[in-house]
N, C-alpha and C positions, 0 to 999 in steps of 0.2 A: 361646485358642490359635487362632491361623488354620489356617483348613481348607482345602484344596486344591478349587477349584472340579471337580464334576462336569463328564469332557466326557461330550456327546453324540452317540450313532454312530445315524444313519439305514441302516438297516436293508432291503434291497431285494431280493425275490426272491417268486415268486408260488407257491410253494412253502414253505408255513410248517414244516415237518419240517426243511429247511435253514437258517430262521431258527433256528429252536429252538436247532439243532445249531450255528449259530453262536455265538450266545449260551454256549453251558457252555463253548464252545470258552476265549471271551472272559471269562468269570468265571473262567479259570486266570489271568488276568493280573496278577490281585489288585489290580484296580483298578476303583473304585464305578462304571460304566460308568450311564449312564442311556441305555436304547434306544427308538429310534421306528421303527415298522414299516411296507413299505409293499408292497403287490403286484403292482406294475408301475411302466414308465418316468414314463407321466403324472401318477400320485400320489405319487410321488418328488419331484418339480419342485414342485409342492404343496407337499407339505410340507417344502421345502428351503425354501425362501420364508419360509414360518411358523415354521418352528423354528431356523431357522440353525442345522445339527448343526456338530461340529466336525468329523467324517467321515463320508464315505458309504461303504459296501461295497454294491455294485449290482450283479447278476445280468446277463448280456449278453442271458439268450433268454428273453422273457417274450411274453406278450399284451398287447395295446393299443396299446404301445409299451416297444422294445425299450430296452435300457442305452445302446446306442453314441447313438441317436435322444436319448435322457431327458440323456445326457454332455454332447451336444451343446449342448442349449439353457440348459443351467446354464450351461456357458460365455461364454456370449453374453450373460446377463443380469448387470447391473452388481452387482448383489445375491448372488448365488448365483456368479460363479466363482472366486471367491478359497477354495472350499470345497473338499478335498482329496477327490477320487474315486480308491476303488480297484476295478476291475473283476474279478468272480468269473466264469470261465468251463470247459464244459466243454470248447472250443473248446484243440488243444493247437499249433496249428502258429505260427510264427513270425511271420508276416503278421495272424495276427489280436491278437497282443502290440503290433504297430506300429502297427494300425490306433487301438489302444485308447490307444494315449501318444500320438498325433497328433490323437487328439481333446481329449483333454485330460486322461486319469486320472493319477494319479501314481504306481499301479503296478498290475498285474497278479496275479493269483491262480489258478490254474488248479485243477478240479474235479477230481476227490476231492479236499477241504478237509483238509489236514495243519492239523494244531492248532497243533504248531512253529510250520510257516510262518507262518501265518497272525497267531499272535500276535507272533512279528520283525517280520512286516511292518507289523502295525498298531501296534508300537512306532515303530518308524522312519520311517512317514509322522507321526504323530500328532509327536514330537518334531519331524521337518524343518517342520511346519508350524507349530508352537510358536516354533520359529527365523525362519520368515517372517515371524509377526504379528509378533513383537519385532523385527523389522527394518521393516515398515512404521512401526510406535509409532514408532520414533526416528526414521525419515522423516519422521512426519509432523511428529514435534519439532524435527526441523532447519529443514523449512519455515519453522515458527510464529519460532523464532528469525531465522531469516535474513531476514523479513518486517517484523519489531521493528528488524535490525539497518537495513534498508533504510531505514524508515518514520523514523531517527534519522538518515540521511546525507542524506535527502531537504530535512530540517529546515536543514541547512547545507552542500549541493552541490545544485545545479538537477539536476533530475529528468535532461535531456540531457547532462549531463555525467557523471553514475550509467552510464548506456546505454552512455556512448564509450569510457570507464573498461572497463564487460565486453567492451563488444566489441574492443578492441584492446589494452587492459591498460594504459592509459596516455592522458593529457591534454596536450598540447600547450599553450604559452601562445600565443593568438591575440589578435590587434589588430580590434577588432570599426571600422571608419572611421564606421560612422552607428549609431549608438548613445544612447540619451539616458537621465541616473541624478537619482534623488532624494532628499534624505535630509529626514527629517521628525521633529521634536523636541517631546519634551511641556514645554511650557513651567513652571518652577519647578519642575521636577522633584523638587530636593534638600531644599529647604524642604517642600513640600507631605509628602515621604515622612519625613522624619528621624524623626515621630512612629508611626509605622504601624509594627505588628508585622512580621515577616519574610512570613508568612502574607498578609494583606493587602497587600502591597504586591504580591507575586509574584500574586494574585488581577486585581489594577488593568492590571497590566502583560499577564497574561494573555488578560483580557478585550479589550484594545485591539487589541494584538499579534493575535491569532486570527482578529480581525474584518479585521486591513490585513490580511493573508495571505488572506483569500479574497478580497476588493477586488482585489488584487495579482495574483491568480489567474484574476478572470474579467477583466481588464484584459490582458492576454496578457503579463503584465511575471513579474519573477521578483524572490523577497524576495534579498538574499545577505547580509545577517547583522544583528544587532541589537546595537548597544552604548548597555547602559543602558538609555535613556530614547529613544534614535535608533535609527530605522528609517532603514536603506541598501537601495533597491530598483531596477532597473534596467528597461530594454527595449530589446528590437533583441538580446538573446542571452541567452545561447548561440545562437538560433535569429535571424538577421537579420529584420528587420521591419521596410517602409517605415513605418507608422505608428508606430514607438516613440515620439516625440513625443507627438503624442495622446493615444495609450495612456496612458502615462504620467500627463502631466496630469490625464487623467480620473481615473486612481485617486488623483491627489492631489486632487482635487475630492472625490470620494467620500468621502476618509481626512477632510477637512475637514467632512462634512458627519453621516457617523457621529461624529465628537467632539461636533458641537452636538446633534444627536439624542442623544446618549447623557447629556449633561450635563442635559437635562429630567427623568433620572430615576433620576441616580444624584447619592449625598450628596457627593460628592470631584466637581465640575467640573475640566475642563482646557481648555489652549488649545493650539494647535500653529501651530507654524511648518516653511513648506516650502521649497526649493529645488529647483529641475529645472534641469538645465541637457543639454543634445546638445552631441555632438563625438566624436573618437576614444578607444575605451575599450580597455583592454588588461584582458582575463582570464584569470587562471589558478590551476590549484589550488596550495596553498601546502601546504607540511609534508612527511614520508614517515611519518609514522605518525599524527599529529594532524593531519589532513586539512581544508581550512579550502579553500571557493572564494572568490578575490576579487578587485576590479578596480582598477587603476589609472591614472592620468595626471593632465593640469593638469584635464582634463574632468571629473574626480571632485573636485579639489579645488575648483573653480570650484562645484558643488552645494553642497558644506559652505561656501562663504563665501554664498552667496544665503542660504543659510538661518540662518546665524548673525548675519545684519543685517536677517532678518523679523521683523516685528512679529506680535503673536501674532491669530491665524485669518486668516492670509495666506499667499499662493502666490508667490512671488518665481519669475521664469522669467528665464534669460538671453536674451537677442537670437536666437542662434542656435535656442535654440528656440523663440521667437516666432515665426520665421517657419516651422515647421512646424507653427504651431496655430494663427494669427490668424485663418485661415478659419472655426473651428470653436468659438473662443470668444472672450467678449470681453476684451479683455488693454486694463491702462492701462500708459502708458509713465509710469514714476516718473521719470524721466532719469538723468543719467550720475553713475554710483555710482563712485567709489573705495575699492577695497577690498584688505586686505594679502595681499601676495603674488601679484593677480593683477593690478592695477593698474585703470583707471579703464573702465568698461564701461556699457553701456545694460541698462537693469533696466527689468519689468514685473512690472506684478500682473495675477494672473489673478481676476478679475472675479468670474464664473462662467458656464457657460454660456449663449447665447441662448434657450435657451426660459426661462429662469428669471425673475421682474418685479421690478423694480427695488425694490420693497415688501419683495417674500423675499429681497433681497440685503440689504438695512440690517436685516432681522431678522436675516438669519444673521450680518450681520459681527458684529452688538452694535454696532451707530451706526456708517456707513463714517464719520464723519468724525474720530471720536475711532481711531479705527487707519488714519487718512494714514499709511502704510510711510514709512519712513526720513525 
C-alpha cells in the first residue's frame, strides 16, 4: 500500500518552550510531521540547505541573526527559495505583515500561537505549495516535450525558419537569386538493400545520413530532406551566403570522402554520386499541418540531372558553379552534356581539392581512369 511521503517542517525559534508548543500544536493535525529544529536565523539557512524542509515557521526576533535577515537570503539562494516560509511574530502592526511578504514569506502568524490558526494556516500554505511543485513538474514536462517536439521540426525545417515561424507566426515563400543545392545518391541502392532486414538497413542509412548532417553543418549549408537513398542539401539559405558555392562543394568533398573512409571498415561498401549546381532557388514551407521545408526551380532540377548522369565517386558541378569554386579547387571540364529536360550544358568534375596529391586522388577515386564520368 503506498504511503504518503513525510513532509518536513524546520522548526525556528531560539526559544525551545515555543518549539515544543509548536510541535503538540501541530501533532493535532493528524499528520506524521517529521521536525528539524533550529535557534536562530543563521542555523536556519544551514540547515535549509541540508534538509530541504517542505516548510519553515521562523521566529522574526532571535540572536545572531534575525528571521526577516535568515527570509532574506533563503530567497536569494537558487536552492532554498522555492521553500514556503511562514513568519511567527510577536510584532502586531500592519507594516511589519508587509515587511515580512515583501521579503518573501508566504504568510504571517502572529504571537500568542492559536493552535486553530496555526494549523489552517500550515494546511493552506503546505497544500498551495503542494500545488506549486505540481505545477513546476508539468513545467518542467512541458519543456522536455516541447524540446523533443523542436529537436523533430529541426530534422525537417532549418533551424532559421523554426525562429521566423515563432517570431512572426508565419513563413513567407522567398526566391533566394545566389543560392547553390546538392543532391547525393548511394549508388545500387535497391539491389545492395532488397536483402537486408528492415533493422539493418535503417542502421546503414543512419550511419551515413548522421555523418552528412554534421558535414552539412559545419559547412554552413543546411540538409532539407532525404528521399530514400538521396540526400537534398543546400546553401546561401534560409540565411544568404556569398560562399554557398564552396560551402557546398566542400561538403560534397567531404560526404565523398567519409563514404571511402567508411568502406575500409564496414562489410556493405558504397559508392556515391553528386551533383551541385547555383542559380535562383525558391523556398518555402509546404503543408498546414504536415509541415515539410522545401525548394524549388529549374536550379533544383538541374542538381538532380548532374547527379543522375554521375558516375559513382564523382562530383558532377554545373558551369555556374564552377565559376564560384575554380579558385579553390581543381575541377575538370568533362564538356558539353545533354541532358533531359534541361538541354545541352557544360559539366565538370570536381577533382578534389589542391592540397590533396595526385597519388590520394587515384586512391580515392578507385583508378581515375576507370570512372572517366560520362
Amino acid at each position: 500500500m503506498h504511503q504518503t511521503k513525510r513532509k518536513k517542517l524546520l522548526l525556528v525559534d531560539d526559544m525551545d518552550v515555543i518549539l515544543d508548543v509548536i510541535i503538540i500544536h501541530l501533532d493535532e493535525f493528524e499528520q506524521n510531521f517529521e521536525y528539524v529544529r533550529a535557534s536562530n536565523g543563521r542555523e536556519a539557512c544551514k540547515l535549509a540547505l541540508l534538509e530541504q524542509p517542505d516548510l519553515i515557521l521562523m521566529d522574526w526576533e532571535m540572536p545572531v541573526m534575525n528571521g526577516i535577515e535568515a527570509l532574506g537570503i533563503l530567497k536569494k539562494n537558487a536552492r532554498t527559495k522555492d521553500i514556503p516560509v511562514v513568519i511567527l511574530s510577536g510584532f502586531t502592526e500592519s507594516d511589519n505583515v508587509k515587511v515580512a511578504l515583501e521579503t518573501g514569506a508566504l504568510d504571517y502568524i502572529r504571537k500568542p500561537i492559536d493552535s486553530v490558526e496555526l494549523i489552517a494556516r500550515v494546511r493552506s500554505v503546505l497544500a498551495l505549495n503542494s500545488a506549486f511543485e505540481a505545477l513546476k513538474k508539468k513545467s518542467r514536462e512541458l519543456v522536455i516535450e516541447r524540446e523533443k517536439v523542436e529537436k523533430i521540426l529541426r530534422g525537417v525545417i532549418p533551424s532559421q525558419v523554426i525562429n521566423e515561424i515563432k517570431d512572426s507566426g508565419q513563413i513567407k515563400p522567398k526566391r533566394y537569386k545566389h543560392a547553390s543545392v546538392m543532391f547525393a545518391d548511394l549508388v545500387g541502392f535497391t539491389q545492395k538493400t532488397n536483402k537486408m532486414s528492415p533493422k539493418r538497413l535503417i542502421d546503414e542509412l543512419n550511419d551515413i545520413f548522421s555523418a552528412f548532417d554534421r558535414i552539412v553543418a559545419n559547412n554552413n549549408c543546411t540538409r532539407i530532406k532525404t528521399i530514400g537513398d538521396a540526400y537534398l542539401a543546400v546553401a546561401g539559405l534560409p540565411i544568404e551566403d556569398d560562399d554557398h558555392a564552396k560551402n557546398l562543394v566542400n561538403a560534397a568533398i567531404e560526404f565523398r570522402r567519409f563514404i571511402a573512409q567508411r568502406n575500409k571498415t564496414k562489410n556493405i561498401e558504397w559508392d556515391l554520386t553528386v551533383g551541385v549546381n547555383s542559380g535562383s532557388i525558391i523556398g518555402s514551407l509546404i503543408g498546414h499541418e504536415n509541415f515539410l521545408f522545401d525548394i524549388f526551380g529549374d536550379s533544383v532540377n538541374v542538381a538532380a540531372r548532374l547527379q543522375g548522369q554521375c558516375l559513382p565517386m564523382r562530383i558532377a558541378i554545373s558551369e555556374s558553379t564552377y565559376y564560384g569554386v575554380y579558385k579553390y579547387y581543381n575541377c575538370s571540364l568533362k564538356g558539353n552534356v545533354e541532358m533531359k529536360g534541361v538541354g545541352s550544358m557544360n559539366v565538370y568534375n570536381i577533382i578534389d581539392d589542391y592540397s590533396q596529391s595526385r597519388i590520394d586522388l587515384i586512391d580515392f577515386a578507385k583508378d581515375d581512369f576507370f570512372y572517366n564520368i560520362f
